[in-house]
C-alpha positions in Angstrom: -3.9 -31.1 -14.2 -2.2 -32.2 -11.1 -4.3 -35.5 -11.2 -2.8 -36.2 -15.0 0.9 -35.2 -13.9 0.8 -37.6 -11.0 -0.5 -40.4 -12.9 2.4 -40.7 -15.0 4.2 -42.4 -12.5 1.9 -45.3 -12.0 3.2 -46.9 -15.1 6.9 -46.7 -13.2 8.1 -50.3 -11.4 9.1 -48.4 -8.8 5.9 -46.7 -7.9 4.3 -50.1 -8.3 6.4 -51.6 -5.9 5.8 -49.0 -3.6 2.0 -49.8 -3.9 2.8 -53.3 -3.8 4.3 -53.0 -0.5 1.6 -50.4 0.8 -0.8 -53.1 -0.3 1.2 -56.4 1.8 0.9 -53.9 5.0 -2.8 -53.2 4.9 -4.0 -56.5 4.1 -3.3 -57.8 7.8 -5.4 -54.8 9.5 -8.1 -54.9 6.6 -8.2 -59.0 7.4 -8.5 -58.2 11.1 -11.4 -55.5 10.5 -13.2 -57.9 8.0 -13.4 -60.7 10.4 -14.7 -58.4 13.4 -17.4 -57.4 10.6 -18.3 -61.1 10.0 -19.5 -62.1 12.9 -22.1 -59.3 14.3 -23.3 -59.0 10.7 -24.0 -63.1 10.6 -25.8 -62.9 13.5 -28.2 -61.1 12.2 -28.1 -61.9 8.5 -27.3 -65.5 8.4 -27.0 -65.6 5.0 -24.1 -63.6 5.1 -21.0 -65.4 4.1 -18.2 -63.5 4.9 -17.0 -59.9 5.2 -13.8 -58.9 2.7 -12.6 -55.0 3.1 -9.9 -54.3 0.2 -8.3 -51.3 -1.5 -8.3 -51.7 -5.3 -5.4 -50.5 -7.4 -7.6 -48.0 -8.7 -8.9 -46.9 -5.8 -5.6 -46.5 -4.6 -4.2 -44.6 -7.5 -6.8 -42.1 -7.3 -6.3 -41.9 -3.4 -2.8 -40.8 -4.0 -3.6 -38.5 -6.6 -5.4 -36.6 -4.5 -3.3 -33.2 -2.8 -4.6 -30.1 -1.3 -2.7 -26.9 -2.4 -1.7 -24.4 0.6 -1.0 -21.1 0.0 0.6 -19.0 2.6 -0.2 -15.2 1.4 0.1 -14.3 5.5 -1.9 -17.3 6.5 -1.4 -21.0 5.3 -4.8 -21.9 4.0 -5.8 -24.6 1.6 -7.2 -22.5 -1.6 -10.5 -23.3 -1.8 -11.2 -21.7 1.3 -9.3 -18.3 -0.4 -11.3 -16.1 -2.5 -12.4 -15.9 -5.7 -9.2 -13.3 -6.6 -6.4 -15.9 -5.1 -8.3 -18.9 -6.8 -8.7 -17.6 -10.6 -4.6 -16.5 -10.5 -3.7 -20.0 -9.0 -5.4 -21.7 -11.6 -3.9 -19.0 -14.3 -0.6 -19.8 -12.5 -1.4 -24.0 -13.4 -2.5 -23.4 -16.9 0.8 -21.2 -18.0 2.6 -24.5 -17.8 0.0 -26.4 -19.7 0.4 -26.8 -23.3 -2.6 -28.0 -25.7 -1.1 -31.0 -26.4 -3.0 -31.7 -29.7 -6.5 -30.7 -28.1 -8.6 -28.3 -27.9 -8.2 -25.8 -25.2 -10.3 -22.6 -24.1 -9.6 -21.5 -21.3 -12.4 -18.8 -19.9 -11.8 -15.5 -17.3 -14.0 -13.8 -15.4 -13.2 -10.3 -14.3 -9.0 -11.4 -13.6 -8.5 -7.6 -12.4 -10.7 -8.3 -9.4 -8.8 -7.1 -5.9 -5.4 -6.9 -7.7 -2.7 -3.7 -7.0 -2.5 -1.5 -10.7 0.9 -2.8 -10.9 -0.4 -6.7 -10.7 -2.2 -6.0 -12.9 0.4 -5.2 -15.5 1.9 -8.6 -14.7 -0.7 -10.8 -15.0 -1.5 -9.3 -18.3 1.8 -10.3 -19.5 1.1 -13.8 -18.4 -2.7 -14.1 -19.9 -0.9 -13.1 -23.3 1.6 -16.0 -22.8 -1.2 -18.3 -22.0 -3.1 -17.1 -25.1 -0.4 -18.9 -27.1 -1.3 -22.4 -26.2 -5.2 -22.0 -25.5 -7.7 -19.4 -26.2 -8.7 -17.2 -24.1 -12.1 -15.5 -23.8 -12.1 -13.0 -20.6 -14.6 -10.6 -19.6 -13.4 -7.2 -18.1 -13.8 -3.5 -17.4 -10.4 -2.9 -17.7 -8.9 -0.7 -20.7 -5.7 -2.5 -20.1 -6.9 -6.3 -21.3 -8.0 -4.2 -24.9 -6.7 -5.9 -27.8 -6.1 -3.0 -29.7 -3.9 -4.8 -33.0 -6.7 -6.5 -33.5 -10.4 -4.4 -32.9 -12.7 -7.2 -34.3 -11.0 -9.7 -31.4 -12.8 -6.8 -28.8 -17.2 -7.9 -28.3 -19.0 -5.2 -26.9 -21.5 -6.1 -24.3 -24.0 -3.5 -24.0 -28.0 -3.3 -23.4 -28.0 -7.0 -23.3 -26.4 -7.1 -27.0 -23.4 -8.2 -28.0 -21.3 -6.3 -31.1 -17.8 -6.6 -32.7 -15.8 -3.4 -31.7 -14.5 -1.5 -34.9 -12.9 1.3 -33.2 -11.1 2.2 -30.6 -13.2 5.4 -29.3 -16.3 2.9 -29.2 -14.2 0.8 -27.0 -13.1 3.9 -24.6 -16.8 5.3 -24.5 -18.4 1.5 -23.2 -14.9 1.3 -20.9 -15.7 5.0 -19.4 -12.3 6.4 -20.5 -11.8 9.5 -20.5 -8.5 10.4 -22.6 -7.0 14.2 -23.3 -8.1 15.3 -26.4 -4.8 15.0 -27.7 -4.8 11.3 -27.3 -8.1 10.6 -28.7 -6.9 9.2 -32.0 -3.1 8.1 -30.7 -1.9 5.0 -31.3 1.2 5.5 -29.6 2.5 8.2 -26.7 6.1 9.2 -26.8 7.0 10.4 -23.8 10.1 12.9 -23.3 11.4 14.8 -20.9 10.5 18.2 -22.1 8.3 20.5 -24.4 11.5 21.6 -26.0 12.5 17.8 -26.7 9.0 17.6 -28.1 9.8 20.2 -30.6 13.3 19.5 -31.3 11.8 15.7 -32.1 8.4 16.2 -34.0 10.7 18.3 -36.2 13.5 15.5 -36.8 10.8 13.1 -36.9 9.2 14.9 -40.1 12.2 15.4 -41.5 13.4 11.8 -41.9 10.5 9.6 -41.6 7.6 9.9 -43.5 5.8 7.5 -41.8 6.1 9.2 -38.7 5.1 12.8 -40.0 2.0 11.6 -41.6 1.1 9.7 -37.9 1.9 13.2 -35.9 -0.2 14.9 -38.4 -3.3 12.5 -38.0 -2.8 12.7 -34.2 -2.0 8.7 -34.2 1.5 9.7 -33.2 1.2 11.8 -29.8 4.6 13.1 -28.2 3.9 13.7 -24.4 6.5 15.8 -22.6 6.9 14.9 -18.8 8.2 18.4 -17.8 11.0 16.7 -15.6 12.1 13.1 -16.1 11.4 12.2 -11.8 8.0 12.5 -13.3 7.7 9.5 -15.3 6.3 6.6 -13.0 3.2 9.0 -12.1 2.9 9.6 -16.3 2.9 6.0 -16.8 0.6 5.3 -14.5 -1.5 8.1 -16.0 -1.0 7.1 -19.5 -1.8 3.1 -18.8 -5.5 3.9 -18.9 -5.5 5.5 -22.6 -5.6 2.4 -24.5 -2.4 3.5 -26.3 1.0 2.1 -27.1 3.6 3.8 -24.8 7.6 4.6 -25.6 9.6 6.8 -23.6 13.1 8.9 -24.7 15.1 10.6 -21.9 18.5 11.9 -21.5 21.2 9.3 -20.7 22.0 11.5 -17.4 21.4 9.8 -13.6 17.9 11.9 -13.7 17.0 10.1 -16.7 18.3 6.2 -15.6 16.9 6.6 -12.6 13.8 7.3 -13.4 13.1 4.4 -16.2 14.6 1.7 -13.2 12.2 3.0 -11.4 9.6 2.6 -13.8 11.0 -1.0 -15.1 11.2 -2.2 -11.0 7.0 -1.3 -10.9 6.4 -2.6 -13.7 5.2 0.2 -15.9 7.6 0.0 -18.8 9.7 -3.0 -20.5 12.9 -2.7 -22.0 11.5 -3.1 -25.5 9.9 0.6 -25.1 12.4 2.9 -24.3 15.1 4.5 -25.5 18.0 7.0 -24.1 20.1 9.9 -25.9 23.1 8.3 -26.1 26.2 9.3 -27.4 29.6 7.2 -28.5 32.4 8.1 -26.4 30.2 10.1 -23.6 29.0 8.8 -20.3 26.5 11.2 -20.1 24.5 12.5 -22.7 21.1 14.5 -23.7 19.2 14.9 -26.8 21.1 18.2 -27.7 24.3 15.9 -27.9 22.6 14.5 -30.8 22.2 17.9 -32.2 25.2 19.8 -34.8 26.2 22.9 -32.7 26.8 25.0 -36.1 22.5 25.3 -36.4 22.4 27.2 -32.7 26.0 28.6 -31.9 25.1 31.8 -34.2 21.9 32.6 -31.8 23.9 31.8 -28.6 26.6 34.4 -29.9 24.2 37.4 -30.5 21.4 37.0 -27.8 24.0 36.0 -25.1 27.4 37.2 -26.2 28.7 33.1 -25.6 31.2 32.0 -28.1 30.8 28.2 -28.3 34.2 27.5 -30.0 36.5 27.1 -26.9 37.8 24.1 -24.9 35.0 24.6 -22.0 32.4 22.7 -24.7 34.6 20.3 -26.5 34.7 17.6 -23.8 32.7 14.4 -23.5 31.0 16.1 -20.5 26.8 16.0 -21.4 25.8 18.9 -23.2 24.2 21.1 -20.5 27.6 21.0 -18.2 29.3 21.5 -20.8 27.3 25.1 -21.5 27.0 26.3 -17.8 30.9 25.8 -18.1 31.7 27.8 -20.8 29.0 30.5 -19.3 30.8 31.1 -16.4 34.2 31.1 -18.2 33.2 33.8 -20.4 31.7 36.1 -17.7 27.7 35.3 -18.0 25.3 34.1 -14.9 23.6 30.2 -15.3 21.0 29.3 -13.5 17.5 27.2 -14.9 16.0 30.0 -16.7 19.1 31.2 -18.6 18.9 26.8 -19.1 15.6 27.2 -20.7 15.9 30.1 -22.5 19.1 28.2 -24.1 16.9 25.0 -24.9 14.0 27.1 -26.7 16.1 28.8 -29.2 18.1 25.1 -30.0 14.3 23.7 -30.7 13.8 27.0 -32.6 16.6 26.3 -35.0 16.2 22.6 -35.2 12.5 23.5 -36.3 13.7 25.6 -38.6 16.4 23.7 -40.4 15.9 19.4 -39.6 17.7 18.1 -41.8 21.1 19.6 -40.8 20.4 19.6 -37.5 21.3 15.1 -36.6 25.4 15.1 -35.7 26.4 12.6 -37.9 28.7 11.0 -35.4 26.2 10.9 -32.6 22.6 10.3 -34.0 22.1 6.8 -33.4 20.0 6.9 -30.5 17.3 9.3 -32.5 17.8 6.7 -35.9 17.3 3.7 -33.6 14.0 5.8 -32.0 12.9 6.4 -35.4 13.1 2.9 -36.3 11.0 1.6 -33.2 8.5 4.1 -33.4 7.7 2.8 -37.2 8.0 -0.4 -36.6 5.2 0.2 -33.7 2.8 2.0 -35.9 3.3 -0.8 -38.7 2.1 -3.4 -36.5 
């Protein structure tokens, strides 16, 4: 490749000239040489004319095509004297820019996991998928991660020296030594959320106005995996990566929640396209009961815990659960986590119970738009 891209400047005057003039300074020395040849070489073959040492133009053009390519990963070192690892991603690195160019390109990988970091790995996936648009690509691999799993029949099987087209996914796991939760044996796609009351609160909403989606959480293709804590969601990720399943994520728009998907997006374990947050028009914070009408739950709140949710302590734009420890302690009552949880069960009790009045009409975008990604996965 870098022998092609250099040779488009030979048909350039200026290159030519340059050659030209390289050509006028070597002659002289290449004279000089010749005639100290001539001599000796007559004096023992007579016959022997003359002595001319020249560079062709062809010779010279392929001279100057010629480059060695450093790398300096620590220690600047030509790359053939790297390993195997450093070689196969430099020449993956060459062929991204390539195009096919009306011809025929496969382009073949051996093993391109070999001595990469998980996260690399991620990365260089990405860019095998980019390459795959101009050339195809046939790799070999032990990694779940390379699986194309839109398209089974794409997947060849290489087992007791035969070879066989995958046509399903547990086949694939079993040769690959997965070893997925029962839950996630069937999944297509993970949703990961924050908690296993936003995992009832959802699969019930989810039922309710998507059809799609309540037939995929019935046949376990749909799998909604609650984190228990959203500081938790790198390690799940990382976790999750080796399923062989599509992964989106839902968390609160709180700091909790923001800082953990930039952490995730800044190693490289989730894109922007598969995500969403619980956000809510006119608040800077928000969680997924925001999303939720207070008349389903206030009821409950009022006989278990004596709180009366109609008071200015809980019609801010504060997020949800400030907004509640607030009118706690205004109206006499302790707050601490448990009282929290004990809250949050008996909101995903009543959601469960009653869906389809549950969505505030004013701030249930963030669950339509979640929804609508999640079919538009399983569709594909």
């Amino acid at each position: 490749m870098v022998d092609r891209e250099l040779a488009t400047l030979e048909s350039q005057p200026e290159y030519r000239a340059a050659l030209e003039a390289i050509d006028q300074l070597q002659k002289p020395i290449l004279d000089k040489i010749s005639a100290k040849i001539t001599q000796p070489l007559q004096e023992f073959i007579p016959q022997v004319k003359s002595v001319k040492i020249s560079v062709s133009q062809e010779v010279r053009f392929r001279a100057l095509r010629r480059c060695e390519i450093i790398i300096d990963d620590g220690t600047p070192t030509p790359l053939e004297r790297k390993g195997d690892g450093i070689k196969s991603l430099a020449a993956i690195s060459l062929l991204r820019r390539e195009t096919t160019q009306n011809r025929l390109s496969i382009v073949a990988l051996e093993e391109p996991e070999s001595h990469l970091h998980p996260s690399a790995i991620h990365r260089l996936k990405d860019v095998i998928d980019e390459l795959s648009n101009n050339h195809q690509v046939i790799l070999t691999t032990h990694c779940p991660l390379f699986v194309n799993r839109i398209n089974l029949a794409s997947n060849i099987l290489i087992t007791n020296n035969k070879a066989i087209t995958a046509k399903k996914i547990s086949e694939i796991r079993e040769i690959l030594g997965v070893r997925a939760s029962d839950n996630l044996m069937h999944a297509q796609i993970v949703l990961v959320v924050e908690g296993e009351d936003d995992k009832i609160i959802l699969e019930s909403l989810f039922s309710c106005y998507s059809e799609c989606l309540k037939t995929s959480l019935k046949n376990g293709t749909l799998v909604i995996d609650p984190l228990h804590g959203a500081s938790n969601l790198s390690y799940k990720l990382s976790s999750l990566k080796a399923s062989l399943c599509v992964i989106h994520t839902f968390l609160d728009h709180d700091k909790a929640g923001k800082d953990a998907i930039e952490e995730a997006m800044k190693n490289n374990l989730l894109k922007i396209a598969d995500y969403q947050l619980a956000i809510c028009n006119g608040m800077t914070e928000s969680e997924i009961e925001d999303c939720l009408n207070k008349e389903i739950y206030e009821e409950d709140l009022k006989i278990q815990f004596g709180i009366k949710l109609n008071c200015s302590d809980f019609k801010n734009n504060n997020k949800w659960s400030d907004r509640l420890k607030k009118t706690f302690f205004s109206q006499g009552k302790n707050w601490n986590i448990k009282m929290e949880s004990q809250v949050k069960a008996i909101v995903a009790e009543q959601v469960n119970k009653n869906p389809e009045n549950s969505l505030n009409l004013h701030k249930r975008s963030s669950i339509d738009t979640l929804i609508q990604a999640l079919e538009e996965k399983l569709n594909k």
